[in-house]
Structure formats: structure tokens, C-alpha cells
C-alpha atoms as an extended CHARMM CRD file, in Angstrom:
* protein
*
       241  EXT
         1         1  UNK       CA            100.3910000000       80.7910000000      137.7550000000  PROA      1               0.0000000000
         2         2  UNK       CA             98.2220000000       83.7300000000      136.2700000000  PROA      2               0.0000000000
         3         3  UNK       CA             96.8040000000       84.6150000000      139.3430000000  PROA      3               0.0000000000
         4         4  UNK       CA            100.5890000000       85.0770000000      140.9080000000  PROA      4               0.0000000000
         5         5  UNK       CA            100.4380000000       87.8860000000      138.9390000000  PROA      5               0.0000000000
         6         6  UNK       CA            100.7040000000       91.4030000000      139.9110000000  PROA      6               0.0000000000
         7         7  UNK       CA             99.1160000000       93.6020000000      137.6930000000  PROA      7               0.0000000000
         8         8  UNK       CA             95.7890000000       94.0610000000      136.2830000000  PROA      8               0.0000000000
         9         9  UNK       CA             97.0750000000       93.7570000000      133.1560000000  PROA      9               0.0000000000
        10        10  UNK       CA             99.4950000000       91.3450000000      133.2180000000  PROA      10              0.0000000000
        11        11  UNK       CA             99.1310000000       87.9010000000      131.3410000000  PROA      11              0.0000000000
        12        12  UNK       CA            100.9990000000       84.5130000000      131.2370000000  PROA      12              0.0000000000
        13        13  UNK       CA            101.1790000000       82.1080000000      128.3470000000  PROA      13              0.0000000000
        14        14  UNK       CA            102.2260000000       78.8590000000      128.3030000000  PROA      14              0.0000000000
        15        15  UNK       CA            103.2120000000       77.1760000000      124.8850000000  PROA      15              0.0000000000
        16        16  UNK       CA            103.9830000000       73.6150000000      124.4830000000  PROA      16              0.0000000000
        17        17  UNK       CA            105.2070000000       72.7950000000      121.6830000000  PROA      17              0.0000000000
        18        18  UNK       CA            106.4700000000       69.2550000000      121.2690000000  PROA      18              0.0000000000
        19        19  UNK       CA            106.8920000000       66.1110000000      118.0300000000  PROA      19              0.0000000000
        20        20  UNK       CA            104.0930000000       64.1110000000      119.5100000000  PROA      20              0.0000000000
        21        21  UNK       CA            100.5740000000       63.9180000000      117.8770000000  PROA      21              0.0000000000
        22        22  UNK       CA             99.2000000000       66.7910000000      119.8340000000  PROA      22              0.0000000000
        23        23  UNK       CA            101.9000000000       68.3110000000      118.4250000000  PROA      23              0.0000000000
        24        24  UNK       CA            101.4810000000       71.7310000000      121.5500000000  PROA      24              0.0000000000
        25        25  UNK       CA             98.7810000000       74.0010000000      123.1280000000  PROA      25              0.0000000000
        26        26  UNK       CA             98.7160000000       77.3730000000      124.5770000000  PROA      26              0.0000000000
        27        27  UNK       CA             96.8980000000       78.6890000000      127.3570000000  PROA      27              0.0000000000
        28        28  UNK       CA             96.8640000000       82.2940000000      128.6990000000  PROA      28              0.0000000000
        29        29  UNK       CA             95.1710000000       82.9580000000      132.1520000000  PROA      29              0.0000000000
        30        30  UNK       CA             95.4320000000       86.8150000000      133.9280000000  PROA      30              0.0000000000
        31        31  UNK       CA             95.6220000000       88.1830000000      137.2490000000  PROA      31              0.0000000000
        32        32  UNK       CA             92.1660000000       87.7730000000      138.1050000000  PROA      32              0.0000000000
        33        33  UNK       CA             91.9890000000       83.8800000000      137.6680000000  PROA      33              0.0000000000
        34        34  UNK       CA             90.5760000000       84.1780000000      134.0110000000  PROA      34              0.0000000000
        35        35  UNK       CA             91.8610000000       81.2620000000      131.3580000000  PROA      35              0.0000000000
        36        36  UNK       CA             91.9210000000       79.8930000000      127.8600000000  PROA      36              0.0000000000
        37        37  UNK       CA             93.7200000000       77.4500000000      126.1540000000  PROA      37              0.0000000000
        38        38  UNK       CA             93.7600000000       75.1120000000      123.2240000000  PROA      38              0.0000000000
        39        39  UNK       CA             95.4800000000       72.2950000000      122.2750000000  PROA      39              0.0000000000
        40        40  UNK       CA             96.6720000000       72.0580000000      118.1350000000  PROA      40              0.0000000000
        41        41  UNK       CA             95.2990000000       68.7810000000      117.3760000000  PROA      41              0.0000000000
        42        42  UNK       CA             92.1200000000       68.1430000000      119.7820000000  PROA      42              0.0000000000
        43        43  UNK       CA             91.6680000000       65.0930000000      118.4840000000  PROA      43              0.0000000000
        44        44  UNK       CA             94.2080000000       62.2650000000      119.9580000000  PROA      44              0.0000000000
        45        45  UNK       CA             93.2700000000       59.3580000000      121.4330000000  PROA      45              0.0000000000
        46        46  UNK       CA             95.8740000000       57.3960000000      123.1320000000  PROA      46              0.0000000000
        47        47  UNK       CA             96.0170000000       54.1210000000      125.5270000000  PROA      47              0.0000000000
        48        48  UNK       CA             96.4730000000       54.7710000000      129.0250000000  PROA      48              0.0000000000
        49        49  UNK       CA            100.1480000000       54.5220000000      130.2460000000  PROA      49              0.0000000000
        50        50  UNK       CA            101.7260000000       52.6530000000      132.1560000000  PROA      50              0.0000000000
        51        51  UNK       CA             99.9890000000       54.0940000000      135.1020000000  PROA      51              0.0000000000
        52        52  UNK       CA             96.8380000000       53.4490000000      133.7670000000  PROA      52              0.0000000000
        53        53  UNK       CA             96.7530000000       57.6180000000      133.5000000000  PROA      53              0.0000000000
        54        54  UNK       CA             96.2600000000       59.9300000000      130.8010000000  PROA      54              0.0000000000
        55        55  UNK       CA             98.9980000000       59.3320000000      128.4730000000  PROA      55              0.0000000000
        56        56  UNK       CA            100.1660000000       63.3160000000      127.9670000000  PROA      56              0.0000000000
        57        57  UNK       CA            103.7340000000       62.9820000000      127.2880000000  PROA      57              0.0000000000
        58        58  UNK       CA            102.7700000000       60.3100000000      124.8200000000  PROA      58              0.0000000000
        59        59  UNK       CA            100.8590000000       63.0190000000      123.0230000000  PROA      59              0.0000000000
        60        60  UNK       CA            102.7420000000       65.6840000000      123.3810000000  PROA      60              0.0000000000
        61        61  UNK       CA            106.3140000000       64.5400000000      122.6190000000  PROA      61              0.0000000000
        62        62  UNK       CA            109.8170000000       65.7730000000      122.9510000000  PROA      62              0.0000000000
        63        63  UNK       CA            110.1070000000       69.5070000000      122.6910000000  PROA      63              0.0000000000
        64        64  UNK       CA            110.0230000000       72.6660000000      124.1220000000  PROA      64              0.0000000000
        65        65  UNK       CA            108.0240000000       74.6350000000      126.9910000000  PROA      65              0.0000000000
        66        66  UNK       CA            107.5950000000       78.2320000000      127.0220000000  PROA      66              0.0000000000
        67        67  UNK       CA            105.9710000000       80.8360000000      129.8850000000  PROA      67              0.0000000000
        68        68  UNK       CA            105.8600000000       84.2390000000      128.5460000000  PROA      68              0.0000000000
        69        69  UNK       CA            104.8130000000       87.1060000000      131.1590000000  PROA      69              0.0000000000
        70        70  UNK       CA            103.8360000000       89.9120000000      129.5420000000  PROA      70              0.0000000000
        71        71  UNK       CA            103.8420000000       92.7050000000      132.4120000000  PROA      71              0.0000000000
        72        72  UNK       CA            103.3120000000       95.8190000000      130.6880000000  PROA      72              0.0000000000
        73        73  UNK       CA            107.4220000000       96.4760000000      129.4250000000  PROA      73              0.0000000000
        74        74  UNK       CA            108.6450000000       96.6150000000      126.1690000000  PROA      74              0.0000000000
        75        75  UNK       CA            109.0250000000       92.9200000000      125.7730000000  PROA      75              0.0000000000
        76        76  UNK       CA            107.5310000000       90.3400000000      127.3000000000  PROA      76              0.0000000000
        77        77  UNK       CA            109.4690000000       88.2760000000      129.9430000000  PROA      77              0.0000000000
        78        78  UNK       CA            110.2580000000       84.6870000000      128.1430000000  PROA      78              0.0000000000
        79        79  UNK       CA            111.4810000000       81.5300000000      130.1620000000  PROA      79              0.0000000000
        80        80  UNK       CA            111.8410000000       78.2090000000      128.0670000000  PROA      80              0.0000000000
        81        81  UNK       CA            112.9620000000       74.6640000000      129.2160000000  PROA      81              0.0000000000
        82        82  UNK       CA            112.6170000000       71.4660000000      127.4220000000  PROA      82              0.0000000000
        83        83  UNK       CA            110.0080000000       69.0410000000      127.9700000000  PROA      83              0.0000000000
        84        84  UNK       CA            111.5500000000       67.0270000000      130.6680000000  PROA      84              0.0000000000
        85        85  UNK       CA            109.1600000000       64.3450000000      130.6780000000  PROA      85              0.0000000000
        86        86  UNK       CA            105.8890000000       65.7170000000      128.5320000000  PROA      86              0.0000000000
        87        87  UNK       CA            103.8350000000       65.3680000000      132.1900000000  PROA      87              0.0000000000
        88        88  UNK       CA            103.1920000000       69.1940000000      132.4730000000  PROA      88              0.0000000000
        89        89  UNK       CA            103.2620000000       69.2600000000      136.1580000000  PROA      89              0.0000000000
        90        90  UNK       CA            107.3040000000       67.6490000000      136.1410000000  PROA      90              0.0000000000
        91        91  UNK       CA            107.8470000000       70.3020000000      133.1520000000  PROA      91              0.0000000000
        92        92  UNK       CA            106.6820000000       73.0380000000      135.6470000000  PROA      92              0.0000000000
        93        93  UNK       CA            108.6300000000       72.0740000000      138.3380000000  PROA      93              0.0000000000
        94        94  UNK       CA            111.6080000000       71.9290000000      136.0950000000  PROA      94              0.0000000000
        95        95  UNK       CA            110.6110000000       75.2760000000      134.7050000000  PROA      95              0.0000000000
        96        96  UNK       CA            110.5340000000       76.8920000000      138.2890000000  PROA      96              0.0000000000
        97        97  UNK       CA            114.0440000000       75.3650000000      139.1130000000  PROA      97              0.0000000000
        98        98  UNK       CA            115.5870000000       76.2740000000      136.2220000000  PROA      98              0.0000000000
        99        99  UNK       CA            114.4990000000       79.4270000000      134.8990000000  PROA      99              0.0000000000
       100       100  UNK       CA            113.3700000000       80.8120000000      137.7660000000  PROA      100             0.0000000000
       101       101  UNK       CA            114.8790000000       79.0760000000      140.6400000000  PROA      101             0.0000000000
       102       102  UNK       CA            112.7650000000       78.4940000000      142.5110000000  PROA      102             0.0000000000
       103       103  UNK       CA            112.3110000000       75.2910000000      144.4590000000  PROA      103             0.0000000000
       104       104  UNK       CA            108.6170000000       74.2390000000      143.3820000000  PROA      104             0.0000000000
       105       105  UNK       CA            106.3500000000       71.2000000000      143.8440000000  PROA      105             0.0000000000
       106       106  UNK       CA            103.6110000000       71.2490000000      141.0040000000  PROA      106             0.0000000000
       107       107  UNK       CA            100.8910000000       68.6540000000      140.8160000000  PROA      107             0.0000000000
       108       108  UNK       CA             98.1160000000       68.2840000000      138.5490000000  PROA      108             0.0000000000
       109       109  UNK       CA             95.9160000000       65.6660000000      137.9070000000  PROA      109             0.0000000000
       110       110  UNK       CA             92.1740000000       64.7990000000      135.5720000000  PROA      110             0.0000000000
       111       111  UNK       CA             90.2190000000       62.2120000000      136.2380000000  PROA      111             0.0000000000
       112       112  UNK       CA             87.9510000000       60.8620000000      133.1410000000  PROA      112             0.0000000000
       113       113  UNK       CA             84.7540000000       59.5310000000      133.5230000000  PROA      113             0.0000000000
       114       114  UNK       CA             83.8630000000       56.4260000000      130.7610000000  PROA      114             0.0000000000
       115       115  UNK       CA             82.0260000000       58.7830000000      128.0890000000  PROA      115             0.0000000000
       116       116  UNK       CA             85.2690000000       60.8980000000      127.9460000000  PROA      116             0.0000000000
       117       117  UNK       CA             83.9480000000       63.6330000000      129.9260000000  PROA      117             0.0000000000
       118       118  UNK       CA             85.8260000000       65.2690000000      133.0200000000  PROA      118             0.0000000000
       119       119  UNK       CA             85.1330000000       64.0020000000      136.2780000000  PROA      119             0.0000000000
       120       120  UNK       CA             87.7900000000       65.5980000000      138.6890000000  PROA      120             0.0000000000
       121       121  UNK       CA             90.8410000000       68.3390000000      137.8230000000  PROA      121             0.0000000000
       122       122  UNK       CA             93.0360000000       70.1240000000      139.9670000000  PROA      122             0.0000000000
       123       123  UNK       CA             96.3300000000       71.0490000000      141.2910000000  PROA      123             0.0000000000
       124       124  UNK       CA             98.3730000000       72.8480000000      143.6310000000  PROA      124             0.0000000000
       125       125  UNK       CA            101.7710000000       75.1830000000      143.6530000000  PROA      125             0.0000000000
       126       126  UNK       CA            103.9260000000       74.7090000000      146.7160000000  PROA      126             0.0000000000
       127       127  UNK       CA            107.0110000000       77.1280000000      146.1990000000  PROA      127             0.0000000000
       128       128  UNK       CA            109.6570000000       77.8820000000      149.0720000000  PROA      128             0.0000000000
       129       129  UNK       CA            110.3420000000       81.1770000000      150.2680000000  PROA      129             0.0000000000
       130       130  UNK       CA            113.9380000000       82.4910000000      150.7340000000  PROA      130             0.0000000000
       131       131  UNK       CA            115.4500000000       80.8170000000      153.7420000000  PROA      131             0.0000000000
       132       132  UNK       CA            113.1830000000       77.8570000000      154.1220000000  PROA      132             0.0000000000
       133       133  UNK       CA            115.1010000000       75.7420000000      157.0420000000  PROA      133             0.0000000000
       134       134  UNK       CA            115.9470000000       72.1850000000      155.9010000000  PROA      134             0.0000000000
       135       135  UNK       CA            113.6360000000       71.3560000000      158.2990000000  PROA      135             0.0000000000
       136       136  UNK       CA            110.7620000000       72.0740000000      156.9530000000  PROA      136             0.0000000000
       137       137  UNK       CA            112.2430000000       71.2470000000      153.4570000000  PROA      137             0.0000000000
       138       138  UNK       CA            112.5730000000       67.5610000000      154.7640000000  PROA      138             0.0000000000
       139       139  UNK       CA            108.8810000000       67.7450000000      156.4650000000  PROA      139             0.0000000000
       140       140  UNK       CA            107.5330000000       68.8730000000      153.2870000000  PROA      140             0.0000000000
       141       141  UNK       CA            109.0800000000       66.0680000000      150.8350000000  PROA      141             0.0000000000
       142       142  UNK       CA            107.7820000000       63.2070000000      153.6430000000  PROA      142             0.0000000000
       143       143  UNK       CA            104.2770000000       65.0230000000      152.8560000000  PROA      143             0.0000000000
       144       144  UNK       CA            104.1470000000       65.2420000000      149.6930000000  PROA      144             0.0000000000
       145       145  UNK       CA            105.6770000000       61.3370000000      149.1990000000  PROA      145             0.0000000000
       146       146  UNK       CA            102.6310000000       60.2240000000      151.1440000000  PROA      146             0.0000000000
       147       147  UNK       CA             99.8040000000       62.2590000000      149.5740000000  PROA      147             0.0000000000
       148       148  UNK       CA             97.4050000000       60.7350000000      146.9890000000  PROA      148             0.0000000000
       149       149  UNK       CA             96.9930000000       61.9460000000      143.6800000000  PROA      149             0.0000000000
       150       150  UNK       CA             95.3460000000       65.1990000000      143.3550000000  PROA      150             0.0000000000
       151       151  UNK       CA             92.1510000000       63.9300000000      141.6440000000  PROA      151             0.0000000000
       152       152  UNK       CA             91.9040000000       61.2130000000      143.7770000000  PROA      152             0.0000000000
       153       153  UNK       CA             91.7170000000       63.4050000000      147.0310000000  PROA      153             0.0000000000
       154       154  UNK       CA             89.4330000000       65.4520000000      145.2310000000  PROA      154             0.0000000000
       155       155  UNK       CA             87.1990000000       62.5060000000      144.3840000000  PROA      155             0.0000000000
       156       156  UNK       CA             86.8800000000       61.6410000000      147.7170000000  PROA      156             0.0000000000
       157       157  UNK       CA             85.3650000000       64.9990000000      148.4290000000  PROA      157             0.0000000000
       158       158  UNK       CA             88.0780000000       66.8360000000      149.9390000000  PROA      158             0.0000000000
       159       159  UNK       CA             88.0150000000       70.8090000000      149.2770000000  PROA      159             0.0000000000
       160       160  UNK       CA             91.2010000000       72.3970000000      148.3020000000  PROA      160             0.0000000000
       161       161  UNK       CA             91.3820000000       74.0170000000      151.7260000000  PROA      161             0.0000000000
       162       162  UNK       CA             91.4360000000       70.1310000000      152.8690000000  PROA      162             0.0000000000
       163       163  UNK       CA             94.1720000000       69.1590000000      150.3990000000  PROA      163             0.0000000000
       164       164  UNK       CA             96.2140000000       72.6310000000      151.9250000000  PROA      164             0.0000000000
       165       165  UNK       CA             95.6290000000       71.2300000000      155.4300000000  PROA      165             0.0000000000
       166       166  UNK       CA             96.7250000000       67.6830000000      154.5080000000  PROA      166             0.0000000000
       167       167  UNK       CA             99.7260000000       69.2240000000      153.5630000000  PROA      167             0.0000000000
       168       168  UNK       CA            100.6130000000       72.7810000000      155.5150000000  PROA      168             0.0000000000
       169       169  UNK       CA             98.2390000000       72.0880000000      158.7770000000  PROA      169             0.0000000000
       170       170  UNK       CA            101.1580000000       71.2610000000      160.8600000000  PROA      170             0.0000000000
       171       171  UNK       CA            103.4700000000       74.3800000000      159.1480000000  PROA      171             0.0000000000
       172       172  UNK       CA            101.0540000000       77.4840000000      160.3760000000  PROA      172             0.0000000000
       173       173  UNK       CA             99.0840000000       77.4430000000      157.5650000000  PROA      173             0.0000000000
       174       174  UNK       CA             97.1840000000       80.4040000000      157.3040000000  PROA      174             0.0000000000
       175       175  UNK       CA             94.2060000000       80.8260000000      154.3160000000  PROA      175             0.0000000000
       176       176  UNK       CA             94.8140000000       84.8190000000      153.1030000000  PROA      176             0.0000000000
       177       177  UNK       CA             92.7610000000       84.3950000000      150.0580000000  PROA      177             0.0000000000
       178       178  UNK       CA             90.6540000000       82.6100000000      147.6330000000  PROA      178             0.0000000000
       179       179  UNK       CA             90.0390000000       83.2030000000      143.9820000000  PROA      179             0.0000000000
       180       180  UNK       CA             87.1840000000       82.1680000000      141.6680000000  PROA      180             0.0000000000
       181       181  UNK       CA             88.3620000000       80.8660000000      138.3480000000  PROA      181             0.0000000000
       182       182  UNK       CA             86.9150000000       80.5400000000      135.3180000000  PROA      182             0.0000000000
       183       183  UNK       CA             87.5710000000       79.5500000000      131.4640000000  PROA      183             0.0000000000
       184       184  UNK       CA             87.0370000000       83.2970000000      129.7450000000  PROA      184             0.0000000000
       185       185  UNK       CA             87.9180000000       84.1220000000      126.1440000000  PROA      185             0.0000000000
       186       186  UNK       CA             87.9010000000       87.3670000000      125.7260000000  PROA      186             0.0000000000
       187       187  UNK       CA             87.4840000000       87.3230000000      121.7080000000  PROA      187             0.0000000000
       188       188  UNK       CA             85.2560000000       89.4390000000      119.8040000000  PROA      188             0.0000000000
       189       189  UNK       CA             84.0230000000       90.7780000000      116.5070000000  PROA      189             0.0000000000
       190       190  UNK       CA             85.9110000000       94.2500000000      116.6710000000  PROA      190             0.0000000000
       191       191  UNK       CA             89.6570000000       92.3480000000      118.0480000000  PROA      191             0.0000000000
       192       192  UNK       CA             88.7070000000       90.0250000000      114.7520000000  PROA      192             0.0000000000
       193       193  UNK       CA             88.1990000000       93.1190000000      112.8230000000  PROA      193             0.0000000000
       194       194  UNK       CA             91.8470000000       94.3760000000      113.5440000000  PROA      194             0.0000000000
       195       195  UNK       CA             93.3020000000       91.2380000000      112.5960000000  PROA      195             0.0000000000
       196       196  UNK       CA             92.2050000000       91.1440000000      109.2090000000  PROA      196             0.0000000000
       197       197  UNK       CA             93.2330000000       94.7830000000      108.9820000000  PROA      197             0.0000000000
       198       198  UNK       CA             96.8560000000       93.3650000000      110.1380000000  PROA      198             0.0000000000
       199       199  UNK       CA             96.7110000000       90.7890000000      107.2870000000  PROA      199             0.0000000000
       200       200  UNK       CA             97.4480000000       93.7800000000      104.6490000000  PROA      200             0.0000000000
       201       201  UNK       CA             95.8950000000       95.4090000000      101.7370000000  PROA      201             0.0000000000
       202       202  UNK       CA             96.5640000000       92.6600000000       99.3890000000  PROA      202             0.0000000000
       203       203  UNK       CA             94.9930000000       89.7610000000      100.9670000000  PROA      203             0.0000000000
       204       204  UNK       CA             92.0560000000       91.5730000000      102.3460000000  PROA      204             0.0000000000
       205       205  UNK       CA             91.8190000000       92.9450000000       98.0800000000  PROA      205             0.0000000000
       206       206  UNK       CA             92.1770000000       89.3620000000       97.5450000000  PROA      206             0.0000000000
       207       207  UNK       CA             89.2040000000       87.9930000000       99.9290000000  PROA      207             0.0000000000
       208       208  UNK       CA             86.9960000000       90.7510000000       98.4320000000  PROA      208             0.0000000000
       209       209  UNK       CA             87.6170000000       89.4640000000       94.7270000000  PROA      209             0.0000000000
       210       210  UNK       CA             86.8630000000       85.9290000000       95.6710000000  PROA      210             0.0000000000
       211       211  UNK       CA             83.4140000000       87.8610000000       96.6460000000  PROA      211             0.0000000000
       212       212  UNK       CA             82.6770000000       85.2670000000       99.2650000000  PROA      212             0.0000000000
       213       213  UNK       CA             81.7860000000       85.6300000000      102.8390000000  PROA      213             0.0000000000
       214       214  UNK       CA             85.1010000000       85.3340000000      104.8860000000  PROA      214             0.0000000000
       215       215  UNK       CA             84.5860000000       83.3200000000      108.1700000000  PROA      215             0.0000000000
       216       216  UNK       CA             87.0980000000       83.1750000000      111.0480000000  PROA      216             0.0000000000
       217       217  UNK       CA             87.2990000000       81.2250000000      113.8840000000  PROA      217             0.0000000000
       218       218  UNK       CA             88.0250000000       81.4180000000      117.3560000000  PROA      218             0.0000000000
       219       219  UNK       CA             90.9670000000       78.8140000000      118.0860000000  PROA      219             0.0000000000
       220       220  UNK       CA             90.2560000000       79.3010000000      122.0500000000  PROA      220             0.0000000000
       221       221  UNK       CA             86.1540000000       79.0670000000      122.3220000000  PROA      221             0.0000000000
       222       222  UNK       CA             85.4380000000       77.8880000000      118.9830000000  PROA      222             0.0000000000
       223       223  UNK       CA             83.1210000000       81.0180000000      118.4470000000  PROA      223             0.0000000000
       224       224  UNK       CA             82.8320000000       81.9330000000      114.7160000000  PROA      224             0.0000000000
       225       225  UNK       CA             82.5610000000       85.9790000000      113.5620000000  PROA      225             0.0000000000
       226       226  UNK       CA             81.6160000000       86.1380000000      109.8880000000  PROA      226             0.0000000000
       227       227  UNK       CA             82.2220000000       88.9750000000      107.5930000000  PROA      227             0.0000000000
       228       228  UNK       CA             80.4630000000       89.6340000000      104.3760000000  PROA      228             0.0000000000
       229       229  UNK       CA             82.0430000000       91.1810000000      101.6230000000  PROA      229             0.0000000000
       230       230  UNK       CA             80.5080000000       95.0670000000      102.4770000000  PROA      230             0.0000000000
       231       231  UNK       CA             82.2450000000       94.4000000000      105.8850000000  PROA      231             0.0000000000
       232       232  UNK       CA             85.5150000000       93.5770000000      104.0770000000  PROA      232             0.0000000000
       233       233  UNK       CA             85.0330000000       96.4450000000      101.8570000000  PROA      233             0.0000000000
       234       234  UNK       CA             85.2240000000       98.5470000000      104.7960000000  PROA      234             0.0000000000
       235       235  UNK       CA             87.8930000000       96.8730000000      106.5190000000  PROA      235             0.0000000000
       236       236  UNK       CA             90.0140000000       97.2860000000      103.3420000000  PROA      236             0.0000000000
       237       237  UNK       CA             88.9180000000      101.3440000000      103.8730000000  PROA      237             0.0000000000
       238       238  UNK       CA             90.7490000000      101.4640000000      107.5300000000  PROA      238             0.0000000000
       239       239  UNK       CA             93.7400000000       99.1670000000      106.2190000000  PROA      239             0.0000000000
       240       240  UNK       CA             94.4320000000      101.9860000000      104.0170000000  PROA      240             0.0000000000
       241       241  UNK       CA             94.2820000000      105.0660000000      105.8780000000  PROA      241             0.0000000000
């Protein structure tokens, strides 16, 4: 979705925020195939569900969906739906109908391995352009109700050039471009800096009377920046010029 995109610049969020134990994430991701994203409690462990799958609507809940595109105007462009069914790629595809509509298919998929580490992820976008015959409407929904699961076709070694194929080959599919993506957080000490100047005066006076190191964290790579009291002394100098 970040990589749809048209600017340099541009970024898309997507917050989930929902009543289950997870309780939301967010995840940003630019033009250029760069992402980051956390979830608010990392540490849920749920059954399988009834599918024997990843149980991510248990986790996550009822509640709400949000993709923000921030494209360089005043305010941010902000589409919100509710959490149809907690399974992100259903949400998505709901999202894209309703807020934007425009007919989508969305899959995603992970595949575990037994230690809890990530064997297989993927996914695909398959949007319709204006004036899409039913014909190939029809053709496309007999496809995609006969394809396996994402992770599964990826499992059995099929690129996502085959998984296009398997789907488009007989549509003129034509490959235009490919994009290298990568998890990228784009933290750092001096962004940290000006967010403790945003906190105010007061509580910055505050952490320099406790006269204790100050350490923040990085919710997105877990990277921590510490800040001794000198450096707070000096950040307490720029708040109040």
C-alpha cells in the first residue's frame, strides 16, 4: 500500500485499534517500499482458530481501522472502517470498497514454524481498474476461489512472479516493476531530542530535578537513546528559546 504511493515523501499508516488483547498496532511504510510497525501488547499467545491459523481477530478484537496518507497537504488524508472481521486482509478489502471504492482482493498470510519463528509471509493487492468488463470480473473470482493460501504457495517455492502468473497469466499480464522491501525505522537520537523538547519546559525541569538519566525507547525497533542530565540541561536551553 506504501509503495502505491506517489511521492517521495508521502507515507501511509495503518492503525488498528480494537478491545481484544492486542488491543492495536501501527505500521507506516513509504514510497520506496520502507516499513515499521508495532503491535501494543507483543506479547499474546492465543490457540489456533478454527482454521488451525493464526488467531488475529481473536487478538485484536472489535474496533476500528484507520489508513492515514499523509501526502504533503495541510492534513493528512484519513479513511476509517470498522474491523469487519479482525483478519486484516478482509478489513482491507472492506477498507478499499468502502472508503475508497475500489473493488479490491487483499490476501495475506504467515506461516509459523514450531519455535515461534516466521517461516513464510506474503500477500498480494489485486484492484480493478475503471471499466473492468464482467468478464474478466467473473474470470478473476473463479481464480482467486481456486488459489491456495498465500503462504502455502510460497512454501512450495513459488516466486511472487509465479503467484502473479497463477493468477493474471491468462489476462496479459505484463511485469512493469519490482521493488525491494525492507523493515526500516528511521528513528534517531536528534528526532528523540525534539520530542522531549515538545514535552514542555515543565516536565523536561521536572526530569532534570529527579537528576537521573532519562531513557527513551524506540516503540518501532526497540532501539534505546539515553540522555544524561547535561543533555537535558541543554535540551531544556532550546525548549526555551
Amino acid at each position: 500500500m506504501g509503495s502505491m504511493m506517489k511521492g517521495e515523501d508521502d507515507l501511509l499508516t495503518i492503525k488498528i485499534q480494537g478491545d481484544g488483547p492486542m488491543e492495536g498496532l501501527t505500521i507506516t511504510a513509504d514510497s520506496k517500499g520502507d516499513v515499521k510497525g508495532y503491535v501494543y501488547n507483543p506479547d499474546v499467545m492465543l490457540p489456533p482458530n478454527a482454521k488451525g491459523k493464526l488467531d488475529v481477530g481473536g487478538a485484536l478484537g472489535v474496533g476500528v481501522l484507520s489508513v492515514i496518507q499523509d501526502i504533503g497537504l495541510k492534513e493528512p488524508y484519513v479513511g476509517q472502517t470498522i474491523l469487519v472481521t479482525g483478519e486484516i486482509a478482509e478489513d482491507l478489502t472492506y477498507y478499499y470498497a468502502t472508503s475508497e471504492q475500489t473493488p479490491s482482493s487483499v490476501a495475506l498470510g504467515v506461516l509459523m514454524n514450531k519455535d515461534n519463528t516466521v517461516c513464510q509471509a506474503g500477500g498480494f493487492i489485486i484492484q480493478l481498474m475503471p471499466g473492468a468488463s464482467e468478464e474478466i470480473i467473473s474470470s478473476l473470482e473463479k481464480k482467486l476461489g481456486e488459489i491456495s493460501s498465500v503462504t502455502t504457495m510460497l512454501n512450495q517455492g513459488m516466486t511472487p512472479e509465479d503467484i502473479l502468473t497463477l493468477i493474471l497469466g491468462d489476462m496479459g499480464l505484463e511485469i512493469t516493476d519490482r521493488m525491494d522491501t525492507r523493515f526500516y525505522c528511521n528513528c534517531s537520537k536528534e528526532r528523540v531530542e525534539k520530542a522531549l523538547i515538545s514535552i514542555g519546559k515543565k516536565e523536561l525541569q521536572n526530569m532534570i530535578d529527579d537528576g537521573k538519566e532519562v531513557e527513551v525507547n524506540c516503540h518501532f525497533c526497540n532501539k534505546h537513546y539515553v540522555f544524561q542530565v547535561p543533555e537535558l540541561e541543554e535540551l531544556l536551553k532550546k525548549a526555551q528559546r
